[in-house]
N, C-alpha and C positions, 0 to 999 in steps of 0.2 A: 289506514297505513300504520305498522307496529312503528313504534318509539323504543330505541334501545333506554331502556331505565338509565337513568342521571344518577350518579353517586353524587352523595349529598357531601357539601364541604367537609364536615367534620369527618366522614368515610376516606375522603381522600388523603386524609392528612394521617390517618392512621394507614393506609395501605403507604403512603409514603416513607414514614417512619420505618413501617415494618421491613419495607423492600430496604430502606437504609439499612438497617441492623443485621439483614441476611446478606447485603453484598460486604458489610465490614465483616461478617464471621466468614463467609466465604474468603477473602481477602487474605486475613489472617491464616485460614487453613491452609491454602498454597501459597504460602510464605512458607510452614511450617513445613510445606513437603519440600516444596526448596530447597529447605536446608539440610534433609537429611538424603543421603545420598542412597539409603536402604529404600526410601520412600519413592524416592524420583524414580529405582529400577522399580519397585512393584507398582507404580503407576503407568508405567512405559507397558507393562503385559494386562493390567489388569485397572484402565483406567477411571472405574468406581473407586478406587482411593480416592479420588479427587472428591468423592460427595461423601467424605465422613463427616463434614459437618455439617449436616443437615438433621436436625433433631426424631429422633433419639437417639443413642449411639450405646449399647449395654444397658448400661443402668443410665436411669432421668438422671441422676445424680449426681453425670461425670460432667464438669465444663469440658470448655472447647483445648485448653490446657492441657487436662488431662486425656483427653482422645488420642493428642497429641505426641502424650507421653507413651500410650499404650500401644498402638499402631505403630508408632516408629520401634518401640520395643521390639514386638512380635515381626517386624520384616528383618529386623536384626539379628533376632534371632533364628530366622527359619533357613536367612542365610548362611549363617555362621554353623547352626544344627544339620540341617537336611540334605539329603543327597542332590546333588544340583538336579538329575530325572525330574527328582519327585516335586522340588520345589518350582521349576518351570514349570511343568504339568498343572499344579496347582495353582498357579499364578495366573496361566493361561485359561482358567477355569473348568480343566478336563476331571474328567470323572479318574481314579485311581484306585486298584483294588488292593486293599491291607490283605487280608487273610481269607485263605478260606476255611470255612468251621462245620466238618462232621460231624453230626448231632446222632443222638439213638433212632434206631428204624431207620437208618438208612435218609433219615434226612439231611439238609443243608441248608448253611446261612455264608454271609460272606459280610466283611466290614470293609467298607467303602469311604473314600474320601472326598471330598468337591467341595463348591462353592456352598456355603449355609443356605439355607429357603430361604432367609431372612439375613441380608448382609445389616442388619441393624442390628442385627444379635452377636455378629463378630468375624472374624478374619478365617476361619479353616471348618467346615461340616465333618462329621464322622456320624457313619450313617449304616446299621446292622439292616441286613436285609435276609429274607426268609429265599425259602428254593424258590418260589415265583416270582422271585427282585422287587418283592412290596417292602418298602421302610419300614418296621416295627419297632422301632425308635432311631430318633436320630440328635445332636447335640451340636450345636456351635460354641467353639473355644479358641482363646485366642491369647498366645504365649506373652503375657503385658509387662515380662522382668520385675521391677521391683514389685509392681500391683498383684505379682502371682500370675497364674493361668486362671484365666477367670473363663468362666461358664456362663455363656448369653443365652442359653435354651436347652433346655435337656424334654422332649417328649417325646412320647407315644406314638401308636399308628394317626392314620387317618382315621377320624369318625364313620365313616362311610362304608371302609374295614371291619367294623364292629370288635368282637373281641376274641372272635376266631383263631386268629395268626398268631395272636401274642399268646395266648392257652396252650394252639400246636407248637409253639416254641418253647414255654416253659416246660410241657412234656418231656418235651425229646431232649433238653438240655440240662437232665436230671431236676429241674425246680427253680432253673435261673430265670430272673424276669430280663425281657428284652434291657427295658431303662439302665438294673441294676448291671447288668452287664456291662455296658456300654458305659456306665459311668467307673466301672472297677477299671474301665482301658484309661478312661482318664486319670484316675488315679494314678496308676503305670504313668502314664508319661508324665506326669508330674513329679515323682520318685526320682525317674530315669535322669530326666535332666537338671535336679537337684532345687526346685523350687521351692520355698520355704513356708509360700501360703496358696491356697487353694483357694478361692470364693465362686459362690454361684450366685448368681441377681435375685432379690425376692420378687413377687408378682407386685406389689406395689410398685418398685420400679422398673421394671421390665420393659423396652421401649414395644412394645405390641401390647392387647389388650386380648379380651376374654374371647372375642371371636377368631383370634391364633391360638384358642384354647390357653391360656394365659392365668392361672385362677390361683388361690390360695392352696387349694388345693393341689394342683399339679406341679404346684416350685415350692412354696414354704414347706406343705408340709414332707414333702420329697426328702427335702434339705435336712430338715429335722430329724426323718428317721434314718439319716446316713451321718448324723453325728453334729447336722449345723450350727453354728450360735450365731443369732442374726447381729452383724459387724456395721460399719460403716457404712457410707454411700449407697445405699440400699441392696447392700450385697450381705449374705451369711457367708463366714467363716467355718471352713469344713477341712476335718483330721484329713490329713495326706493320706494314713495306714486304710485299708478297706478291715471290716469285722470278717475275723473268720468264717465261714460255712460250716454249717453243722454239719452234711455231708461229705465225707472225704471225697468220693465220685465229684459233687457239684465242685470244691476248692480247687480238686487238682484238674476241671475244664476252665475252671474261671482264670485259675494261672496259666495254663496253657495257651491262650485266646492272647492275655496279657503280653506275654512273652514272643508270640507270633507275632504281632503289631507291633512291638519293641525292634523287633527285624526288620521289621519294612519303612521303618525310622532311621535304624543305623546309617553311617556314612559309611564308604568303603572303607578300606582299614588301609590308612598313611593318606589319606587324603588332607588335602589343606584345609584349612576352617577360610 
């Protein structure tokens, strides 16, 4: 007859502790949505608010404080920002299309909005997708007022994709890579709404690891060549301005792209905040 394995005293006492310290940081975190009343509506539609404290949350580097601070920010903001559509929609976790993007040859991409892969990477997905609606990059960002708009994930296709999609897109879209694309949109909404600092997570602290493809590689050195200087809290500090394109063609799709997704952000005109 099997014997279920006996935790041994000193096992218990650590499983005990540990469940103590996550029902007090849990405890703490819906206290903290309690009190903000941006918090209590986007947990009423979208009740994962409720498990931002559960480790990781953006960067290793953020306490349970500062989650707190960032999160309450960004629903404060998307209130006060968004058109009421777009931000229920969002809330409720639907899928939402920004723009659509005629590429050369007759191709097509489209910039999408929804819930991130990874709600441990942040509060809002944006997500370029090619004519067959495969992701060929996509990025979580989440509007955290004084913290800036921070950037919890900026990657690539799926591996599985190989390097196909992202090639037939760089083609057709004079030279632009999917990533850099999608991050010149972030950029825009960062401008738009007048935010003073911009950060992205380094891979060191990133709350996912190398098999979310996660690497030096793919975020430090990202970071780096779009202008980062590695900052605080395991996040790089990155220029608000994007580098001009060499090509006029590729500038004036990059701002175009920019600009269309700038619309589909706008509130109606006389609407109340």
């Amino acid at each position: 007859m099997l014997r279920r394995k006996q935790i041994l005293p000193e096992g218990r006492l650590r499983y005990f502790l540990s469940s103590l310290a996550a029902l007090r940081r849990q405890a703490s975190w819906l206290k903290l949505v309690g009190a903000s009343r941006a918090l209590r509506v986007a947990a009423e539609l979208n009740p994962r608010v409720y498990e931002r404290w559960q480790p990781h949350y953006i960067s290793r580097d953020f306490d349970l404080a500062e989650r707190g601070r960032i999160v309450d920010a960004h629903y404060r903001f998307i209130t006060r920002e968004l058109p009421e559509r777009l931000r229920v929609r969002l809330l409720k976790g639907h899928d939402v299309r920004l723009a659509t993007l005629p590429l050369g040859g007759g191709e097509m991409a489209y910039l999408h909005a929804r819930a991130p892969e990874s709600e441990s990477c942040g509060e809002l997905g944006l997500f370029l997708l090619n004519g067959d609606k495969e992701a060929i990059a996509s990025c979580a960002i989440t509007f955290a007022g004084d913290e800036g708009l921070l950037v919890g994930a900026m990657r690539g296709p799926w591996a599985y994709m190989g390097r196909g999609p992202v090639a037939a897109f760089t083609r057709a879209s004079g030279g632009l890579r999917p990533r850099d694309l999608l991050f010149a949109v972030v950029r825009a909404l960062a401008r738009h709404y007048g935010f003073s600092r911009l950060r992205g997570v380094g891979a060191a602290a990133h709350p996912l690891d190398r098999r979310a493809g996660v690497t030096a590689t793919s975020y430090d050195r990202f970071w780096r060549r779009h202008g980062g200087v590695a900052g605080m809290r395991g996040c790089y500090e990155l220029p608000l301005a994007s580098t001009p394109c060499e090509r006029s063609d590729r500038e004036a799709f990059r701002h175009e792209v920019c600009e269309v997704t700038l619309r589909a952000f706008a509130r109606p005109s006389g609407a109340l905040a």
